[in-house]
KOLGUMAR-321913 format. One line per field, with one value per residue (C-alpha): residue number from 1; y, z, x; residue in one letter. Coordinates in Angstrom, 3 decimals, padded with zeros to 6 digits. Layout:
<bakes>
i NUM|... $
north Y|... $
up Z|... $
east X|... $
aa A|... $
</bakes>
This chain:
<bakes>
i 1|2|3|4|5|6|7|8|9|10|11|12|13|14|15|16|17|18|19|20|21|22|23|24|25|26|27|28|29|30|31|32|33|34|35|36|37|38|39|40|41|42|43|44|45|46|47|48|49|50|51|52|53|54|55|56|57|58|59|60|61|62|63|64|65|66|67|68|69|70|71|72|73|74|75|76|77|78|79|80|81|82|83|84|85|86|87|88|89|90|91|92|93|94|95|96|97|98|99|100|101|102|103|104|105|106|107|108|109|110|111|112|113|114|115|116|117|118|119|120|121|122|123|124|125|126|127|128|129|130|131|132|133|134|135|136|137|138|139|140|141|142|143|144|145|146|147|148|149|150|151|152|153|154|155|156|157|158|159|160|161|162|163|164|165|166|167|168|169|170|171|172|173|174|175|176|177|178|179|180|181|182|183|184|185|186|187|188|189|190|191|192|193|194|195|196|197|198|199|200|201|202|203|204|205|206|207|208|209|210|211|212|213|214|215|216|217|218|219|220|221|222|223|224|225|226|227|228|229|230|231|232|233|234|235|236|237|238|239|240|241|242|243|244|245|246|247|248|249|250|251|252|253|254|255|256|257|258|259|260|261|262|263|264|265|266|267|268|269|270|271|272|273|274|275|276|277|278|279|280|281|282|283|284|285|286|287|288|289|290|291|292|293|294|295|296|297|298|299|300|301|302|303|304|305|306|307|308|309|310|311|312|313|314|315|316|317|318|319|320|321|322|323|324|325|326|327|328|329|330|331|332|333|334|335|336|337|338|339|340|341|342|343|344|345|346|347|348|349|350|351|352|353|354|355|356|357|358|359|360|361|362|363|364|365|366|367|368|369|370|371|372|373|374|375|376|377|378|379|380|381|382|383|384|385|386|387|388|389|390|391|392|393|394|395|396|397|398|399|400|401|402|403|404|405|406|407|408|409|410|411|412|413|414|415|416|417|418|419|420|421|422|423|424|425|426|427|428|429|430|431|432|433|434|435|436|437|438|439|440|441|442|443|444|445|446|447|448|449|450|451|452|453|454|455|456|457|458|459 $
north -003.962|-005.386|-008.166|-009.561|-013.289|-012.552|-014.989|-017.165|-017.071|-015.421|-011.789|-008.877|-007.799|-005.051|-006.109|-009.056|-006.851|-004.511|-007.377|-008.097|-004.712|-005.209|-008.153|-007.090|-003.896|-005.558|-008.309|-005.186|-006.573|-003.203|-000.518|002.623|005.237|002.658|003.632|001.615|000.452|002.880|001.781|000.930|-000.360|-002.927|-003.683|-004.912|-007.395|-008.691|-009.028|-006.645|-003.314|-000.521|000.242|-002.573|-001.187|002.258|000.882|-000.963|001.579|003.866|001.858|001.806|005.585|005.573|003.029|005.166|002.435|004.649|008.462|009.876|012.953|014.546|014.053|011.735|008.261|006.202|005.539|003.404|005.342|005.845|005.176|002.609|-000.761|-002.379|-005.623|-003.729|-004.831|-002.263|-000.447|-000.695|001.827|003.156|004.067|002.370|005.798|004.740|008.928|009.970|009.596|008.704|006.352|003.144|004.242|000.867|000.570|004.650|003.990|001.156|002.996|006.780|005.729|004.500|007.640|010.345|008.625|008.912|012.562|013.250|012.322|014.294|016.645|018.941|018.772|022.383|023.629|022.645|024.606|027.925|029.616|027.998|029.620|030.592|028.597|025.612|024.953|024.097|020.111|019.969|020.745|018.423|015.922|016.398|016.532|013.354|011.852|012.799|011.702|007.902|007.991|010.059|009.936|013.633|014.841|018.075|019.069|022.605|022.218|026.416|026.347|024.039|025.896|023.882|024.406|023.471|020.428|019.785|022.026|024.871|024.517|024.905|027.860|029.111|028.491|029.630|032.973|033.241|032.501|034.179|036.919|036.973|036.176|034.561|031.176|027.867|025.087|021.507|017.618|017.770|015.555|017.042|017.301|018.948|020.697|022.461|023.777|024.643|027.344|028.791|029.841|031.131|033.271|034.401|032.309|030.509|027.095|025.711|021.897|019.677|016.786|013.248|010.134|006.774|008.858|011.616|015.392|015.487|017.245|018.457|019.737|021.476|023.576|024.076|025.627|026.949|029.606|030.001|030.881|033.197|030.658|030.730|028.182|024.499|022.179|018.729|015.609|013.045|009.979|008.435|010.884|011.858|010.595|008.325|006.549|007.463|007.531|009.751|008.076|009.508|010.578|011.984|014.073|015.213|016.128|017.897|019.704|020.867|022.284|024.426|025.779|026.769|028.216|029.889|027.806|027.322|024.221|023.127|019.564|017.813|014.588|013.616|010.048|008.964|006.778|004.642|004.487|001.123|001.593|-000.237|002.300|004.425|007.783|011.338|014.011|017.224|018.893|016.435|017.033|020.724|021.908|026.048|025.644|023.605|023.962|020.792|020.295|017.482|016.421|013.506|013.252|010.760|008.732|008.956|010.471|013.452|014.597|015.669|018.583|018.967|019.530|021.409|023.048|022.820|026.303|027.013|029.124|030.489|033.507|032.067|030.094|033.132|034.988|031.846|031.891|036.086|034.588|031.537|034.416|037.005|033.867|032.002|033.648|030.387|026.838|024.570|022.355|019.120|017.345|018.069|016.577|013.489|012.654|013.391|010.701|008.220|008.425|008.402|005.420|003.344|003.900|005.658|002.925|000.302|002.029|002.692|-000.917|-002.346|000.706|-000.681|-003.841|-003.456|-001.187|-003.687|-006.452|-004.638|-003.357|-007.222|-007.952|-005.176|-006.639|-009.943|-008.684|-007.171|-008.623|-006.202|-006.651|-002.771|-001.612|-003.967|-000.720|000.552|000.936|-001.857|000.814|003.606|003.993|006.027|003.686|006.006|004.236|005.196|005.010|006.976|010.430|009.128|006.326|008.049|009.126|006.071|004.123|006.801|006.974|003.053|002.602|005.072|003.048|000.309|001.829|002.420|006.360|006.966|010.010|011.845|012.575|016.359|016.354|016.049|016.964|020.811|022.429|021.072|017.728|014.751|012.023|010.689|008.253|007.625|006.937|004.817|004.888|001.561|003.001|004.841|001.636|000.151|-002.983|-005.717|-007.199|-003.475|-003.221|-006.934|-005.832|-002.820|-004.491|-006.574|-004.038|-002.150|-005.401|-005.535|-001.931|-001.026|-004.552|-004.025|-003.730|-004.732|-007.633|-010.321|-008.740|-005.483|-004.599|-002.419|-000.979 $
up -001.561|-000.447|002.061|004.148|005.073|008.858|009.939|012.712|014.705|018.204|017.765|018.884|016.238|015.203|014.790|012.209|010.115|009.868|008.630|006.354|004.740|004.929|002.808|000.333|-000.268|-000.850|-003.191|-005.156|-004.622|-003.286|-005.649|-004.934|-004.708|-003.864|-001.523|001.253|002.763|005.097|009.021|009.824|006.438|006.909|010.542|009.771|006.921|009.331|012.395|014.288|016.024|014.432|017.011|015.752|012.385|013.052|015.026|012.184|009.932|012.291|012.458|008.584|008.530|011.196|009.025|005.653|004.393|004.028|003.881|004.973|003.651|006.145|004.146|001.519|003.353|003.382|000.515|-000.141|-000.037|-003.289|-001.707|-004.335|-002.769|-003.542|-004.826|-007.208|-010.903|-013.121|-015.374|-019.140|-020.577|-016.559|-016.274|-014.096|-012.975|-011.969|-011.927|-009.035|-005.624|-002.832|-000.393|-000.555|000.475|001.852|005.233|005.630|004.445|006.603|009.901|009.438|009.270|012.748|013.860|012.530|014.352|017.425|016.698|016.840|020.332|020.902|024.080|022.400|018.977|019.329|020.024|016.397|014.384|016.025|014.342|015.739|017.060|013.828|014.577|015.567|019.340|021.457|022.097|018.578|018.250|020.453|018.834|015.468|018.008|018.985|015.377|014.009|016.495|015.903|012.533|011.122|013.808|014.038|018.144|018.609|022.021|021.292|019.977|019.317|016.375|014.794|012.507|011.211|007.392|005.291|003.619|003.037|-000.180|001.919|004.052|001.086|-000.105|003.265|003.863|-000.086|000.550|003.660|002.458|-001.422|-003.543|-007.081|-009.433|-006.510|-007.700|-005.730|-006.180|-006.377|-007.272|-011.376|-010.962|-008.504|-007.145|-009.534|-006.997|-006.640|-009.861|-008.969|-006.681|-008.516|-011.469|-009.242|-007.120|-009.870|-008.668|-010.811|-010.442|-010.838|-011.370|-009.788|-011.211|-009.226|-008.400|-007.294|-003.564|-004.694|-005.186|-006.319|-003.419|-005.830|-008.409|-005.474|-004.275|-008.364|-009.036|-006.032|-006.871|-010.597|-009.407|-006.314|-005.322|-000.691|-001.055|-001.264|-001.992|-001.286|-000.730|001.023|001.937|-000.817|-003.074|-005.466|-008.330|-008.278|-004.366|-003.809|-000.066|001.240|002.996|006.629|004.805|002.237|004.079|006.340|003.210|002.132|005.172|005.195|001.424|002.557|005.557|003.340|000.746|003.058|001.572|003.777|003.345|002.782|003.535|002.314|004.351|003.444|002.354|006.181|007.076|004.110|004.937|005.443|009.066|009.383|007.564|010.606|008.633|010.530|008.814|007.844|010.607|013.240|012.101|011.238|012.646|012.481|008.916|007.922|007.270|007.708|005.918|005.825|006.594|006.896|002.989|002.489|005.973|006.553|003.929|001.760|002.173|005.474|003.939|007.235|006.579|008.893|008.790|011.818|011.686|013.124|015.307|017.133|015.056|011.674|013.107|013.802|010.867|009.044|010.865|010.005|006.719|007.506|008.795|005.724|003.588|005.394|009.369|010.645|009.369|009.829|012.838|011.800|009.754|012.176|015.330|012.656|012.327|016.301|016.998|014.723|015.954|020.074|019.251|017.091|013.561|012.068|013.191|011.629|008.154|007.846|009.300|006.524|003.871|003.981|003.730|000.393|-000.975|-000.473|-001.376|-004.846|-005.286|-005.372|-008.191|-010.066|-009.579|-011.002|-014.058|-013.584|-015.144|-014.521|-011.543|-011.516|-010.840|-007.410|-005.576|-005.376|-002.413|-002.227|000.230|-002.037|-003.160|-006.326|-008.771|-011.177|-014.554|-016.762|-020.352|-023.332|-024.366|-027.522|-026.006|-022.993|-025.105|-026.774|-023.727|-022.250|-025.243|-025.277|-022.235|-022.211|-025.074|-023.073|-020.359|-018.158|-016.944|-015.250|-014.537|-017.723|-018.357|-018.253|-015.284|-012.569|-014.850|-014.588|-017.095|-018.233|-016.457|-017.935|-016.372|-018.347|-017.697|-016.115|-012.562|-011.678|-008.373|-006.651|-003.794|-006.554|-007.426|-005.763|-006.933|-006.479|-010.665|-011.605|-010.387|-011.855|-015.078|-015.442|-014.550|-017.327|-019.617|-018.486|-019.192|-022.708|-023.694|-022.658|-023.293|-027.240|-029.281|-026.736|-025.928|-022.869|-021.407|-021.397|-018.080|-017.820|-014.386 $
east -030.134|-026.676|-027.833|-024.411|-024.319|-022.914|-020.376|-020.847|-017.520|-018.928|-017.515|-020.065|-022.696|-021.657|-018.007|-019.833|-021.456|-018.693|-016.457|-019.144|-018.997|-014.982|-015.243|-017.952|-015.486|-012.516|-013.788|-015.027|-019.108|-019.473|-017.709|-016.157|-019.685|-021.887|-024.624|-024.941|-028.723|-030.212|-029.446|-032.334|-033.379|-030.201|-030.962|-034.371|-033.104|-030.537|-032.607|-030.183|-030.852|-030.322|-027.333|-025.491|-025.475|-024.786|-021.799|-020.355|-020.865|-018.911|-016.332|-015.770|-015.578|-013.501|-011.247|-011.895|-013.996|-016.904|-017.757|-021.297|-022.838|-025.559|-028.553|-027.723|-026.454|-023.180|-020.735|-017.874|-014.722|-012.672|-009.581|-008.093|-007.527|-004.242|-006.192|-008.525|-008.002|-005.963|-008.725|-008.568|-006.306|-004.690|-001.007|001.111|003.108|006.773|007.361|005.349|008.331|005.889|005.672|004.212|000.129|-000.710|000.140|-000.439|-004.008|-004.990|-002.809|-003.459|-007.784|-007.499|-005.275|-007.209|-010.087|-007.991|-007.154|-010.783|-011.504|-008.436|-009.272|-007.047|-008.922|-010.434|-007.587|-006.102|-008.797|-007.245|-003.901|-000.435|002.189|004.633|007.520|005.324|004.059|006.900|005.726|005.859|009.095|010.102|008.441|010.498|013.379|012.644|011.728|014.965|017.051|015.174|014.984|017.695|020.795|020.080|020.781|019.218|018.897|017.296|014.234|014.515|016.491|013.516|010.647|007.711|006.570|003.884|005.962|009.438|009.222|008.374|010.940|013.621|011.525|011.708|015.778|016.634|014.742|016.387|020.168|019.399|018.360|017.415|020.206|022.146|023.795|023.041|025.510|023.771|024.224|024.385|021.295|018.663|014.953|012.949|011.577|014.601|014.411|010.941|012.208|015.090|013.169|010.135|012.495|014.888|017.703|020.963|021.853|025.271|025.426|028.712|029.644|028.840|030.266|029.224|029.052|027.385|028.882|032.427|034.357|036.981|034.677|032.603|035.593|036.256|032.795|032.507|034.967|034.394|030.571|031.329|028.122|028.457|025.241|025.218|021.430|022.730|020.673|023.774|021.152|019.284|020.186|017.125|017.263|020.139|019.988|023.500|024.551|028.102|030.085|031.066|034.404|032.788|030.344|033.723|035.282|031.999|032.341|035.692|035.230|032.301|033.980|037.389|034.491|032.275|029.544|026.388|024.718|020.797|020.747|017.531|017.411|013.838|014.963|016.841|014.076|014.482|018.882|020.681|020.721|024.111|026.352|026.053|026.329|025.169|023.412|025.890|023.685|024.731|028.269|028.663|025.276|026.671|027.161|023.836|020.374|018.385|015.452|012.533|009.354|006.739|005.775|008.369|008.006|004.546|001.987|001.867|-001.129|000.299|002.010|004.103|007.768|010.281|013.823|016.287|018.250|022.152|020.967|017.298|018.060|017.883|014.726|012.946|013.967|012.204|009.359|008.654|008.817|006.153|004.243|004.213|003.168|000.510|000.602|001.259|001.592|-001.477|-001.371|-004.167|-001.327|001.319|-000.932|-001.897|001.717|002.159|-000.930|000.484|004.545|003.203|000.797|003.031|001.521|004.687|007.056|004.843|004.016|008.199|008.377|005.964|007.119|010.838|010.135|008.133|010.519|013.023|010.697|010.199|014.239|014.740|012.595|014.024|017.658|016.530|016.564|019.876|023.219|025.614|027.808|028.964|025.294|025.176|026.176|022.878|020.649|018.147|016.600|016.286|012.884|014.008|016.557|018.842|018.951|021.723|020.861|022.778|021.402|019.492|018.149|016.143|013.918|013.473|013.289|010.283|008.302|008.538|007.435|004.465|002.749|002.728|000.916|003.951|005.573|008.535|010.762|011.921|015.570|015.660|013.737|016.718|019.282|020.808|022.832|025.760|025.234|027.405|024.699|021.781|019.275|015.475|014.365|011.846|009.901|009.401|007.286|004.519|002.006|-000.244|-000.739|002.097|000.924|000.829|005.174|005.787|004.356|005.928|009.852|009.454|008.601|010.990|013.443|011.938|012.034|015.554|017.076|016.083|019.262|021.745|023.480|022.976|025.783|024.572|022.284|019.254|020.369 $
aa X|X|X|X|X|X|X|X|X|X|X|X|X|X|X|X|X|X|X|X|X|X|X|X|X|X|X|X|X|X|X|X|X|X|X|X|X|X|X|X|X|X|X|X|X|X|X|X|X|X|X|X|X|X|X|X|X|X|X|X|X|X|X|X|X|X|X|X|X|X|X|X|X|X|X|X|X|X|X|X|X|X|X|X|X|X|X|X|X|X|X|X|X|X|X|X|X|X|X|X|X|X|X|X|X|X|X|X|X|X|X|X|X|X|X|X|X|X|X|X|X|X|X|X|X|X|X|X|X|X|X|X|X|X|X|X|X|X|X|X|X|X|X|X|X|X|X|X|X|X|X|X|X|X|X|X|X|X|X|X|X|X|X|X|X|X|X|X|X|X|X|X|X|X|X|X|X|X|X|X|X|X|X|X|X|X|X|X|X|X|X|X|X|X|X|X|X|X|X|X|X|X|X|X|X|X|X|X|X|X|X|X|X|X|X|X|X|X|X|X|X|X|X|X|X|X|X|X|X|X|X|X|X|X|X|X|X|X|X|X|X|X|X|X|X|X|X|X|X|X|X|X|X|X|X|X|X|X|X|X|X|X|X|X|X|X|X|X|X|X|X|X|X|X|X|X|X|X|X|X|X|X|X|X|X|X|X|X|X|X|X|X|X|X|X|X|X|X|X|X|X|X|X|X|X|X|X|X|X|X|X|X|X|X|X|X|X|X|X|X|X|X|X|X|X|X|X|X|X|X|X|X|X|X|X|X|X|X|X|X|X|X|X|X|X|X|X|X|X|X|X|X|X|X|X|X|X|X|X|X|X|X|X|X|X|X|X|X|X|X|X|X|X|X|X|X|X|X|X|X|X|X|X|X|X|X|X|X|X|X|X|X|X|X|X|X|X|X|X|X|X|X|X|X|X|X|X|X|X|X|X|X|X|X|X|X|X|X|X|X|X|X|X|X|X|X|X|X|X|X|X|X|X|X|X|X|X|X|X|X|X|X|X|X|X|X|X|X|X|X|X|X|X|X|X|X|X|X|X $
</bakes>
């Protein structure tokens, strides 16, 4: 039975024993499914009360340490820890665009034990109101006017959804009908794609530059479509990490309005923006013409699955929300009040805080390896890097790289029909394990450096 040596350094019991278990976790002497020694069983061993154990062990649920099943005892979480060896034959998966889990793992434990105790926490297991309660509103208000330069003083036009996906299933089947054409970034979120071949719809693809959309061949395609809506992603652009300039996005603007072209702006990326180029959101600038959508996946933690879309108007919103309520009735409110707990107690700022800073941390390395002056343009805040290869040679590169145990985004995954653009995307935020992202980079190197000259960079 796993017997802790307590330290000696004067902290209460129970706060010794729990950094005991802490310890024993992390150095991997106590494994993911281990049971842990009865309370009472430990408490004897250690010549503690049983209080003191039952107290520690609370406090590693409440951290996600452990997980207890009535009946059966205490096990160790299987969270993955960030220090836990790679096992024999694991992927390193550069494909999967989430956010660095670290700092939401160790932060979001302590929330949700917060949200708990709520007063309020009743009151969450009960169906929301459709467009979202009114303080939560506010709150996304408020959270996109600090983390995306996004002023919204009426919280009315504002509908929550279950994720930002569901928000640009919500704002497509609002603006579309099947066989309608939506215009969009030759190079786009999959997800995107997701939704136009569910609902029936046509995509058009417009060519890019090193801002983004092509203004010119918007207005171009545009007419030869009849298409009257736009899916853009201006900040961070997925895949590539392109940003729009202010002119740009004025330009953007000015297109739409001559083309009566309504815009669905998927900002999901903002939090991750150099904050010094100052840019707004096409919202902030042309908020009649735009529908904003995004969501907490990207900031916070997907698993929240809490997304929203800010509307022109409180007659689009509710329009959305019949829609949220022919689909589910309401959206679910215990991700939404997580995310809440975690922005009003300073969790949120710290995991973007600590997020940004590996992300950045981890664009570096990748840059290293980079000898190609032209490709310094790119974002080292962009958690997704575009890497332009040749057509033959994605394939190459992908297949390459999976026999070495490493995944990243395929080719024909962004890319629409007809796109010019090819080349992979990697996801700097996706593994755990600092080794795991070192490793990977220099396979990456290897792979796509094969056949070329020194001159020649891999990014």
């Amino acid at each position: 039975m796993w017997t802790p040596d307590l330290p000696t350094d004067g902290s209460p019991l129970f706060r010794q024993v729990f950094a005991a278990l802490e310890r024993a976790i992390a150095d991997g002497v106590l494994e993911v499914g281990t049971k842990l020694p009865p309370q009472r069983s430990l408490a004897e061993r250690l010549g503690v009360s049983v209080g003191t154990v039952t107290r520690a062990y609370e406090e590693a649920d409440r951290q996600g340490l452990t997980v207890g099943h009535v009946g059966r005892g205490t096990y160790v979480a299987g969270a993955q820890s960030s220090h836990s060896p790679r096992r024999p034959g694991e992927i390193i998966d550069l494909s999967m665009n989430c956010p660095p889990m670290i700092a939401a793992e160790r932060l979001l434990a302590e929330t949700w034990g917060k949200v708990r105790r709520r007063r309020d926490f009743l009151d969450l297991l009960t169906y929301a109101p459709i467009e979202g309660a009114v303080h939560h509103r506010r709150l996304v208000a408020s959270w996109l006017a600090r983390t995306a330069r996004l002023d919204l003083t009426n919280p009315g036009r504002i509908v929550i959804s279950a994720g930002c996906q569901a928000a640009m299933d919500l704002v497509m089947a609002h603006l579309c009908r099947p066989g309608d054409t939506i215009l969009a970034e030759e190079l786009t979120f999959s997800g995107l794609k997701a939704i136009a071949q569910q609902r029936g719809y046509k995509l058009a693809a417009v060519p890019m530059d090193g801002e983004g959309i092509d203004p010119e061949a918007l207005a171009r395609i545009a007419k030869a479509t009849g298409a009257t809506v736009l899916y853009t992603m201006p900040t961070l652009h997925n895949p590539t990490g392109r940003t729009m300039s202010q002119a740009r996005r004025k330009e953007t603007i000015r297109i739409a309005r001559k083309a009566n072209i309504r815009i669905v702006e998927d900002d999901n990326y903002a939090v991750y923006a150099d904050n010094a180029t100052g840019v707004v959101p096409l919202a902030g600038l042309a908020p009649d013409l735009c529908y904003y959508v995004s969501g907490f996946s990207k900031s916070i933690a997907p698993g929240l699955r809490t997304g929203f879309v800010i509307t022109p108007d409180e007659s689009s919103a509710a329009g959305i929300g019949q829609a949220v309520r022919a689909s589910c009735f309401a959206t679910h409110s215990m991700g939404l009040v997580i995310a809440q707990q975690a922005i009003e107690d300073g969790a949120a700022e710290q995991i973007i805080k600590e997020n940004r800073r590996l992300v950045r941390a981890r664009n570096a390395l990748l840059r290293k390896q980079d000898t190609d002056s032209a490709r310094k343009d790119l974002s080292p805040w962009s958690p997704h890097v575009w890497i332009p290869l040749a057509e033959g040679e994605c394939e190459r590169v992908e297949a390459s790289l999976l026999r070495e145990g490493v995944q990243v985004t395929p080719a024909s995954v962004p890319r629409l029909p007809k796109a010019q653009e090819w080349g992979i995307r990697i996801c700097v935020g996706a593994p755990r394990r600092e080794e795991d992202f070192r490793r990977a980079v220099m396979l990456l190197h290897r792979v796509i450096s094969q056949g070329r000259t020194p001159e020649q960079a891999f990014v």
